[in-house]
N, C-alpha and C positions, 0 to 999 in steps of 0.2 A: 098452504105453503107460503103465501104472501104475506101471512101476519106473525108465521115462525120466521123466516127472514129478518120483517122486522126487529122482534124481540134478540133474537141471537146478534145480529148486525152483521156485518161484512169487514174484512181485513181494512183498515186505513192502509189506501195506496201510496197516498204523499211519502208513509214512513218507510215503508217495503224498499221503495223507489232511492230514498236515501241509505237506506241500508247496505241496496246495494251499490250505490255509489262511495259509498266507506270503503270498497275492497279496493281499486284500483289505488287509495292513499295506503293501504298496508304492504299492496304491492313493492307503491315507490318508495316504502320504509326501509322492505327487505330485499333492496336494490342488487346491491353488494352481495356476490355468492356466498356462501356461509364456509365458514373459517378462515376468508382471505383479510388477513394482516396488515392491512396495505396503511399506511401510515405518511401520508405526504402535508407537507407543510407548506402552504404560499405563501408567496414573499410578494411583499406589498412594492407598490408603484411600478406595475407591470413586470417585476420580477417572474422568472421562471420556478415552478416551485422544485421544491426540495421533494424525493422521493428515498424516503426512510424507511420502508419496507423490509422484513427481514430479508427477502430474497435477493434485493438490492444488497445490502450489507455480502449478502455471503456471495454475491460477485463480485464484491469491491474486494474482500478477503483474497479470496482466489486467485485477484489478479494479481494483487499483493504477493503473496506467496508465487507466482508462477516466473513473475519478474524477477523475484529473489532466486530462485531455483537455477533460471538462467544466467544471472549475472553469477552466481558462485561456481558453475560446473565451468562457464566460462574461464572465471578466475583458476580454477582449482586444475584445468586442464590444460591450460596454459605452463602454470609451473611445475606441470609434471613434464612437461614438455623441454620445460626451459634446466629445470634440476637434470633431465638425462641427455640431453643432445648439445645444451649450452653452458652449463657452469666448469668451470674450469678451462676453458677455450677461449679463445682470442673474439672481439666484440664482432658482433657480426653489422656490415652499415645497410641501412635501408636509403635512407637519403642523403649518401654520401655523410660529411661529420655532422650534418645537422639530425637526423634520426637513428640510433645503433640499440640494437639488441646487444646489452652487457649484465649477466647475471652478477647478481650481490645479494649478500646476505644482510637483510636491517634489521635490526634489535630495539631501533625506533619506530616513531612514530608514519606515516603519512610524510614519503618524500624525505624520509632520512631523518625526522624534529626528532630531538627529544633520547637520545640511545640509553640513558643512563633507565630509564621510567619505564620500561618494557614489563614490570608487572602491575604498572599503575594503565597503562595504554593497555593490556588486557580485561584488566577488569571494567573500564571504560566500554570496551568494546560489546560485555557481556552487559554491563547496562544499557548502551543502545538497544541490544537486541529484543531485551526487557521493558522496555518503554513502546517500544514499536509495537511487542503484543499488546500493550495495554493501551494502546493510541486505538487497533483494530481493532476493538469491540463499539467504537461510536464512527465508525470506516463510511462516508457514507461519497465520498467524491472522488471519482477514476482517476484525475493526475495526482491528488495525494496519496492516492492506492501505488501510481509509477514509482513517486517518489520516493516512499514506503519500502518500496520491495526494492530498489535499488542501495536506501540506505543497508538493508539487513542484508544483501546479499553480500554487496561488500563487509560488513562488519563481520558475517561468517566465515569468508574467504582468509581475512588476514586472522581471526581468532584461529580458525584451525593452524593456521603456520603456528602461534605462539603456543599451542596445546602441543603440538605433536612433531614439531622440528627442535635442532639440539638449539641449544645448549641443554634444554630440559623445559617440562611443563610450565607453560604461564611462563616461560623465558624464552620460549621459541624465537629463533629468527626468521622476519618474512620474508620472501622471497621476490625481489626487485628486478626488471630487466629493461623495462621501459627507459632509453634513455637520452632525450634531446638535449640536443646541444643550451648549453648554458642555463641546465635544469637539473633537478635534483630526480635522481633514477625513482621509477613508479611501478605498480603492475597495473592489472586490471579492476582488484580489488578498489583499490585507489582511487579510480579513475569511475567506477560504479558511485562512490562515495561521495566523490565530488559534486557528478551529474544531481544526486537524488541533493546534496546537499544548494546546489545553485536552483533547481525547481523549489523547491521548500522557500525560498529566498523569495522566489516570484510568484508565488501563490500566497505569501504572507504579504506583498505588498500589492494586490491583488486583493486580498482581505477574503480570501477565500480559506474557511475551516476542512480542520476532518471531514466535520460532521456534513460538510453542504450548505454550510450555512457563508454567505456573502456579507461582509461589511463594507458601508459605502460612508467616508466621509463627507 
C-alpha cells in the first residue's frame, strides 16, 4: 500500500486550499443581486453621489406628474368655480381693495401680455408641455421633478381654457380672477407657472441638472 501511494501520489493541498479560497472573490464579484439596475455615479471632492437607477427615474416621474395633476385640478377647479358663482357679479374683496376675487376673460398671455397672439401663446403652451416630456426621461433630481410638474400643470390648466372656452379652439379665453391691487388679474394656472418657473431659476444658479448632476464654479 505504501509504495502504491507513492506511485499514484496524493492531491496537492497548497492548490485545493487556494481553490477554495477563489470562491469568496467570486462571491464578492456577484455582490449585486442579479437584475438590479442600479446605476450611481460619484461626484468627486466629497460630493454626494448621483443615483440614476431606473427606479429612481420613475419616482422622479411620478412625482413629476402627481405635482402636475394637483396643480391643474386645482386650477381647473377653481374656475369652474369662479365661471358659475363669480363671472358676471360684482368683485368680491378678500383684503379689502388690496386682494378681490374679479372674474375676466384673457385672450392673452400670463397677467393679461400679449391679447392679440392667443394662437401663438397656445401653441407655446403645447410646446412646453412637449419639452417637459422630453426633459423626464433623464428625470433624475426631486426639486426639478417639483419644478417640472408645476410648469406642466399650469401649462395644462391655461391650454385647456384656450382649446375649449369661446371664442373657439386655440382662441379660447382664460379664465382670470386673481386680482391685487396695482396688478394685473391672474389665476392659479399662473401662479403654478410662475412658482415652477422661479425654482428652475434657482436650481440653474445652483448649477444643479435634471439629470443630478451638480456644477460647481
Amino acid at each position: 500500500m505504501a509504495e502504491a501511494e507513492s506511485i499514484i501520489g496524493t492531491p496537492d493541498i497548497p492548490e485545493a486550499e487556494g481553490h477554495e479560497g477563489a470562491e469568496p472573490e467570486q462571491n464578492d464579484r456577484a455582490g449585486a443581486p442579479d437584475g438590479q439596475a442600479a446605476d450611481t455615479t460619484a461626484a468627486e471632492d466629497g460630493e454626494a453621489a448621483v443615483d440614476r437607477s431606473p427606479a429612481t427615474r420613475r419616482r422622479r416621474i411620478i412625482l413629476l406628474f402627481c405635482v402636475a395633476v394637483l396643480a391643474y385640478l386645482l386650477d381647473l377647479g377653481s374656475k369652474m368655480l369662479v365661471v358659475a358663482k363669480l363671472e358676471h357679479q360684482e368683485p368680491i374683496e378678500i383684503f379689502g381693495s388690496w386682494l378681490r376675487l374679479d372674474a375676466i376673460r384673457n385672450a392673452g398671455a400670463a397677467f393679461g401680455i400679449g391679447e392679440a397672439f392667443t394662437i401663438i401663446f397656445t401653441i407655446i403652451a403645447a410646446t412646453v408641455i412637449v419639452v417637459i416630456a422630453r426633459l423626464s426621461r433623464k428625470l433624475y433630481s426631486l426639486p426639478w421633478a417639483v419644478a417640472l410638474g408645476l410648469l406642466l400643470g399650469g401649462a395644462l390648466g391655461n391650454l385647456t381654457d384656450r382649446i375649449f372656452r369661446a371664442p373657439g379652439v386655440l382662441e379660447g379665453a382664460v379664465v382670470d380672477f386673481i386680482a391685487p391691487a396695482h396688478f394685473a388679474v391672474f389665476n392659479l394656472a399662473d401662479s403654478s407657472i410662475v412658482c415652477g418657473g422661479i425654482l428652475i431659476v434657482i436650481l440653474s444658479f445652483k448649477g444643479l441638472d435634471p439629470d443630478g448632476t451638480v456644477h460647481k464654479d
